[in-house]
N, CA, C and O atoms as a Tinker XYZ file with bonds, in Angstrom:
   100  protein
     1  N      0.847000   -1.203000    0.000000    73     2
     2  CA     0.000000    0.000000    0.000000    64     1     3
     3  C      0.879000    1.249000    0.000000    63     2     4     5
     4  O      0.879000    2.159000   -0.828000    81     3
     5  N      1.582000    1.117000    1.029000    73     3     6
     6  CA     3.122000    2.497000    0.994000    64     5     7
     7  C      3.454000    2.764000   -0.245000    63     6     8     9
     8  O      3.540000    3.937000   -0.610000    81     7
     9  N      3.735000    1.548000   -1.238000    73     7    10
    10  CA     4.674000    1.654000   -2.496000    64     9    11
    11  C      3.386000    2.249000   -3.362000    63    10    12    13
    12  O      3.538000    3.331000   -3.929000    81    11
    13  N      2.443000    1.726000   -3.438000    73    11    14
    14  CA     1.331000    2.400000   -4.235000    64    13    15
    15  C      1.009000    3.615000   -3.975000    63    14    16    17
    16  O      0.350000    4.154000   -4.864000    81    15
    17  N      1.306000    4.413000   -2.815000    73    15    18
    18  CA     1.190000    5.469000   -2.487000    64    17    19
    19  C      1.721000    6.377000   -2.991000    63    18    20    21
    20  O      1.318000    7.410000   -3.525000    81    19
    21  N      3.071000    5.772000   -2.721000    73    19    22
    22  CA     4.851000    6.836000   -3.084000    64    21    23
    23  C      4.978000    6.568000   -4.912000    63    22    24    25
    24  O      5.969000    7.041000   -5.468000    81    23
    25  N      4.150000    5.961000   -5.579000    73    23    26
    26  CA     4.331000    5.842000   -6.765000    64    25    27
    27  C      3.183000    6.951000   -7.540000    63    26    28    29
    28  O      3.253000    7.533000   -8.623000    81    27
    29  N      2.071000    6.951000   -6.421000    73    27    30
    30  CA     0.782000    8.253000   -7.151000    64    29    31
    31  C      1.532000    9.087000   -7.293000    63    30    32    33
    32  O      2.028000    9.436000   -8.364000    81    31
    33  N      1.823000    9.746000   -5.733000    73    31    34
    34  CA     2.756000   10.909000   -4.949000    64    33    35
    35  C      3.892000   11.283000   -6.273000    63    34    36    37
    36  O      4.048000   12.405000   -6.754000    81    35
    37  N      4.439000   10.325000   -6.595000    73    35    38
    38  CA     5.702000   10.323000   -7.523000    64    37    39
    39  C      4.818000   11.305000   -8.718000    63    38    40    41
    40  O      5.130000   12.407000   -9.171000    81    39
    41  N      3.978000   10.705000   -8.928000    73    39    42
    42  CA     3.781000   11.044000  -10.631000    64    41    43
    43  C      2.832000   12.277000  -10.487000    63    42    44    45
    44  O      2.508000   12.796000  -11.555000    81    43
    45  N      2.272000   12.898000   -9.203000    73    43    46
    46  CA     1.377000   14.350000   -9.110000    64    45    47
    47  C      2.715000   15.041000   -8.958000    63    46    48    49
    48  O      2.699000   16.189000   -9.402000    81    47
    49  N      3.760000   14.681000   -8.495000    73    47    50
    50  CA     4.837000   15.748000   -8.245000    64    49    51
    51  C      5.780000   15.614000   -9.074000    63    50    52    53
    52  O      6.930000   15.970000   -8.818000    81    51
    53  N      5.488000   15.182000   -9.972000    73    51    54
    54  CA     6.300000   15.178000  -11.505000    64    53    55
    55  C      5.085000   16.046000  -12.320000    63    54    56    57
    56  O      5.427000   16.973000  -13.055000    81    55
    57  N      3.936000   15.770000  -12.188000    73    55    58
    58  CA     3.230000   16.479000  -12.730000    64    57    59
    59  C      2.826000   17.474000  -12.847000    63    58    60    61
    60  O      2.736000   18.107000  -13.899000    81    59
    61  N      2.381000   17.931000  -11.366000    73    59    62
    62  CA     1.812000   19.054000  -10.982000    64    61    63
    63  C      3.156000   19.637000   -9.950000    63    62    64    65
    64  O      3.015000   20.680000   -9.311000    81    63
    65  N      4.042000   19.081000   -9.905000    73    63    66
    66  CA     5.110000   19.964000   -9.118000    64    65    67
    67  C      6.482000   20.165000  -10.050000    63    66    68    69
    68  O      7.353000   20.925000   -9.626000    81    67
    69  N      6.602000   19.716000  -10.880000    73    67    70
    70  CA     7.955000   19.782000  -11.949000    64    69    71
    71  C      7.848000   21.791000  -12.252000    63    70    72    73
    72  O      8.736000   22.628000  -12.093000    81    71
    73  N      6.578000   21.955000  -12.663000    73    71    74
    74  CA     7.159000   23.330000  -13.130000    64    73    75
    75  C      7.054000   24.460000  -11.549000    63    74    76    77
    76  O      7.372000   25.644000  -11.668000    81    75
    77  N      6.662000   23.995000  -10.396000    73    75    78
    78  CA     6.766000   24.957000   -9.039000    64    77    79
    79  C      7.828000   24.585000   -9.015000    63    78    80    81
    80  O      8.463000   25.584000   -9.354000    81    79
    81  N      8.727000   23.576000   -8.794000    73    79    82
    82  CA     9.818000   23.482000   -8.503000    64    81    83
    83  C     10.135000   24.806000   -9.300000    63    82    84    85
    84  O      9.915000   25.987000   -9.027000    81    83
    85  N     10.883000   24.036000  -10.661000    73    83    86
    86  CA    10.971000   25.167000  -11.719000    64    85    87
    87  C     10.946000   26.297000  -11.675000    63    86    88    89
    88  O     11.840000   26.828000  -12.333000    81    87
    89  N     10.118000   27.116000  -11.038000    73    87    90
    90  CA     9.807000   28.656000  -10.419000    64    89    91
    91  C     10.488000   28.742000   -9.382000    63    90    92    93
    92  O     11.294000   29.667000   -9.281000    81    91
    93  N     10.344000   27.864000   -8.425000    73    91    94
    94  CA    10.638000   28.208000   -6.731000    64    93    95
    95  C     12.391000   28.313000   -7.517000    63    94    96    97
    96  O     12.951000   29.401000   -7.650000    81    95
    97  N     12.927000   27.202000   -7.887000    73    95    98
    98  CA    14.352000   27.235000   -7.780000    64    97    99
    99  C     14.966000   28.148000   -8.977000    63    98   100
   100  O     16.183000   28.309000   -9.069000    81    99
């Protein structure tokens, strides 16, 4: 269940966090 978790998590924050990163840094 953890690994299924950290694998959603993975792909909204590739998704929806790749370009905030991008800004923030």
């Amino acid at each position: 269940m953890s690994a299924f978790l950290e694998i959603r998590n993975l792909c909204v924050t590739l998704k929806g966090g790749a370009p905030i990163l991008r800004k923030v840094s």
